[in-house]
C-alpha positions in Angstrom: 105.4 128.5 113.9 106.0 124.9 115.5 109.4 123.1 114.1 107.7 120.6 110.4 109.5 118.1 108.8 106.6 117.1 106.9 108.3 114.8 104.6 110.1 112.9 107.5 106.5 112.9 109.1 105.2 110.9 106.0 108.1 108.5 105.6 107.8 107.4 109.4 103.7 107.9 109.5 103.9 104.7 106.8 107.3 102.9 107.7 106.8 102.7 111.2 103.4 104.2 111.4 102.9 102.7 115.7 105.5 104.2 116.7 105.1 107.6 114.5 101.6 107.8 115.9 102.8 107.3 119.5 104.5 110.8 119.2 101.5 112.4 118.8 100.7 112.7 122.6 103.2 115.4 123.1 102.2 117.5 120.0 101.3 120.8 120.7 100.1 121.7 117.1 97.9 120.9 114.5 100.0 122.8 111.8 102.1 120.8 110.4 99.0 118.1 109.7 96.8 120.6 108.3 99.7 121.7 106.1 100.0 118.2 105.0 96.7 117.7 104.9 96.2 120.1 102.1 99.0 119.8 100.4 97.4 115.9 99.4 94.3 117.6 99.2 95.7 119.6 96.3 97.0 116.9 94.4 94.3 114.9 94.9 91.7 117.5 93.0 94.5 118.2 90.6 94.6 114.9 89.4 90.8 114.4 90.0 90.0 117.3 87.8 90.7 115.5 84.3 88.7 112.3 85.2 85.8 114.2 86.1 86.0 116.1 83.0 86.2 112.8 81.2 83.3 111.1 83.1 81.3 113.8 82.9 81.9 114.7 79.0 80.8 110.9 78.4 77.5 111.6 80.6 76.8 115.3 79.1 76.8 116.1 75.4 76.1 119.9 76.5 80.0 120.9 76.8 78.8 123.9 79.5 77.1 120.9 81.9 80.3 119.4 81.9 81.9 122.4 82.9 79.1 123.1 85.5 79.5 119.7 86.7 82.9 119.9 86.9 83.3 123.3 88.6 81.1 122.5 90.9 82.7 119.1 92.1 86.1 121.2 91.9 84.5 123.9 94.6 83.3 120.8 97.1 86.5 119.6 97.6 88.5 122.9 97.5 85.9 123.9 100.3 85.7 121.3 102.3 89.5 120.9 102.2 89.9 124.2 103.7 87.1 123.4 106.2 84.6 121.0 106.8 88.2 118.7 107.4 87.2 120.4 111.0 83.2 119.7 110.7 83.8 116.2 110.4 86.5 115.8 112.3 85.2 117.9 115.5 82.2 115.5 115.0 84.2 112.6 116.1 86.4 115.0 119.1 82.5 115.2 120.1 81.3 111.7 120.8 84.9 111.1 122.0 84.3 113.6 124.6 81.4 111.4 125.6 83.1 108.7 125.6 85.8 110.0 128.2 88.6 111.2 126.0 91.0 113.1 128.0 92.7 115.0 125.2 92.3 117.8 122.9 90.8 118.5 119.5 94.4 118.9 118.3 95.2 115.3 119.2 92.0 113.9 117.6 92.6 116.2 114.5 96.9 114.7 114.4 95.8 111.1 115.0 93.0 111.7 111.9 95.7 113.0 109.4 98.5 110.9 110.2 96.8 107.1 110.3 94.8 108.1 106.9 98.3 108.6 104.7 98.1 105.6 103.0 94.5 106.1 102.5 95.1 109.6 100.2 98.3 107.9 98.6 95.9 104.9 97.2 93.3 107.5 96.5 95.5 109.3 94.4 96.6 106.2 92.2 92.8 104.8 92.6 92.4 108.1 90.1 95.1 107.5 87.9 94.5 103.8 87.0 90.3 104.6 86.7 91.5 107.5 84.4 93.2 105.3 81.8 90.5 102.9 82.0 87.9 105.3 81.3 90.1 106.1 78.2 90.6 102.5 76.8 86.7 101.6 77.8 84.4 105.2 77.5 81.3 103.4 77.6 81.2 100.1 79.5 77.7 99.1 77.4 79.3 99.7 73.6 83.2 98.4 74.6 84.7 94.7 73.6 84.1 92.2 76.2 87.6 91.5 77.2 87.5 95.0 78.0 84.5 95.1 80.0 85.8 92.1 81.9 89.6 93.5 82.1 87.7 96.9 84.0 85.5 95.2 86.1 88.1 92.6 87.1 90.4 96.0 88.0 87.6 97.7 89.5 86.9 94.8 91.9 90.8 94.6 92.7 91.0 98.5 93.5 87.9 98.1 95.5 89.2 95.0 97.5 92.1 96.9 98.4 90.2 100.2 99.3 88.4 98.2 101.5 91.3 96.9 103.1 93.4 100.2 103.4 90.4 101.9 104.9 90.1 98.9 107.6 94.1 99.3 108.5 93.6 103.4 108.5 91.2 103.0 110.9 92.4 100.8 112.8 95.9 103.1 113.4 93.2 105.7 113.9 91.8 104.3 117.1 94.8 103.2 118.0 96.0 107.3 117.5 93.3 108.0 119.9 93.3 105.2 122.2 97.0 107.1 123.1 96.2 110.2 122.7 93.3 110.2 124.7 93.7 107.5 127.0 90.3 105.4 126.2 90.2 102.1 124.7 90.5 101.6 121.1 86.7 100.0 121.1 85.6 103.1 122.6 87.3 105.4 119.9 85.9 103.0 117.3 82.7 103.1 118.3 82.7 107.3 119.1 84.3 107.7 115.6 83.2 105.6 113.7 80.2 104.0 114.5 77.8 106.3 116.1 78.8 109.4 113.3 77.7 106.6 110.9 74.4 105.8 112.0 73.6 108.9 112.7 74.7 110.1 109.1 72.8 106.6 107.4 69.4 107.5 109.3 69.7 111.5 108.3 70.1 110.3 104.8 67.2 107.8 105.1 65.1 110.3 106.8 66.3 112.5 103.6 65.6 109.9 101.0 62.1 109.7 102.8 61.0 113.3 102.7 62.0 113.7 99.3 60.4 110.0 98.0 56.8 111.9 99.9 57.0 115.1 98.6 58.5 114.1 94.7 55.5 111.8 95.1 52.2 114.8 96.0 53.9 117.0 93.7 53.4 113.9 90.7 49.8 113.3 92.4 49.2 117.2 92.2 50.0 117.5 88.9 47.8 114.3 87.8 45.0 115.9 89.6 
């Protein structure tokens, strides 16, 4: 079992997160970041667990759909925490490869955990504060305007934000890799991010499709 300091790892991932990530080139194990990585995982779905039950119980008068709905989003994230973390991010080790990365799939897995921090810290009080508002405004369509306008006007701050923690994570991301496996930060962008994306945006158009074609015969069957 490698040496972890995982708190030390954190503070310096998001105090001095260049020169944190530039240590990565020499690490041997993915441990300690998988570690890490489920430890915010946990939290995450602990506190995510509440506000699901909340939306959900404002969707659902039937108190088992809730629960179904509930469990069910509880058992995606506890799965793909403990896994498909590896799916998506061999994907990207993948096009890398392509792309003439010279390193391992530890690096690329290290330079994934460490430059998206600050993106599960957010994510975590992105829950809270929606939480609260869900309480003070249940249903957006029957609540006072000044509190419809109060949660939108926090919803488009949050979401300004997200969009501009995502855009710094990624870019510490490519830089990660652009170390780790000697290729230019472009390259990693575009192996990483863009290609995985289109790909994923045309499977779920060519999803969309199918199921738009065969929703519509079974409607014309049953007209028939």
């Amino acid at each position: 079992m490698p040496n972890m300091d995982i708190i030390g790892s954190v503070k310096s991932s998001l105090t001095e997160p260049k020169k944190y990530l530039a240590t990565l080139v020499n690490r041997k194990s993915l441990t300690e970041a998988y570690i890490l990585y489920l430890i915010l995982s946990a939290i995450t779905t602990i506190i995510y667990i509440p506000y699901l039950y909340l939306d959900y119980s404002q969707k659902f008068s039937e108190q088992s759909t809730v629960l179904a709905w509930v469990i069910g989003m509880t058992l995606f994230m506890v799965v793909y925490s403990l896994g498909g973390i590896f799916i998506t991010i061999g994907i990207h080790h993948l096009f890398l490869k392509l792309f003439g990365a010279k390193g391992r799939f530890v690096d690329t897995f290290n330079s994934n955990i460490y430059s998206f921090i600050t993106s599960f810290l957010f994510s975590i009080i992105y829950i809270i504060i929606f939480f609260f508002m869900k309480l003070a405004v249940p249903d957006i369509k029957t609540g006072a305007l000044s509190s419809i306008i109060l949660y939108f006007s926090v919803f488009g701050i949050l979401t300004l934000i997200t969009v501009g923690v995502l855009i710094y994570c990624w870019y510490l991301y490519c830089y990660a890799l652009s170390l780790v496996h000697k290729i230019s930060k472009g390259r990693a962008f575009v192996a990483a991010f863009v290609i995985p994306t289109a790909i994923l945006t045309v499977l779920i158009i060519i999803l969309v499709v199918l199921f738009i074609l065969i929703f519509g015969m079974a409607i014309s069957s049953g007209l028939n």
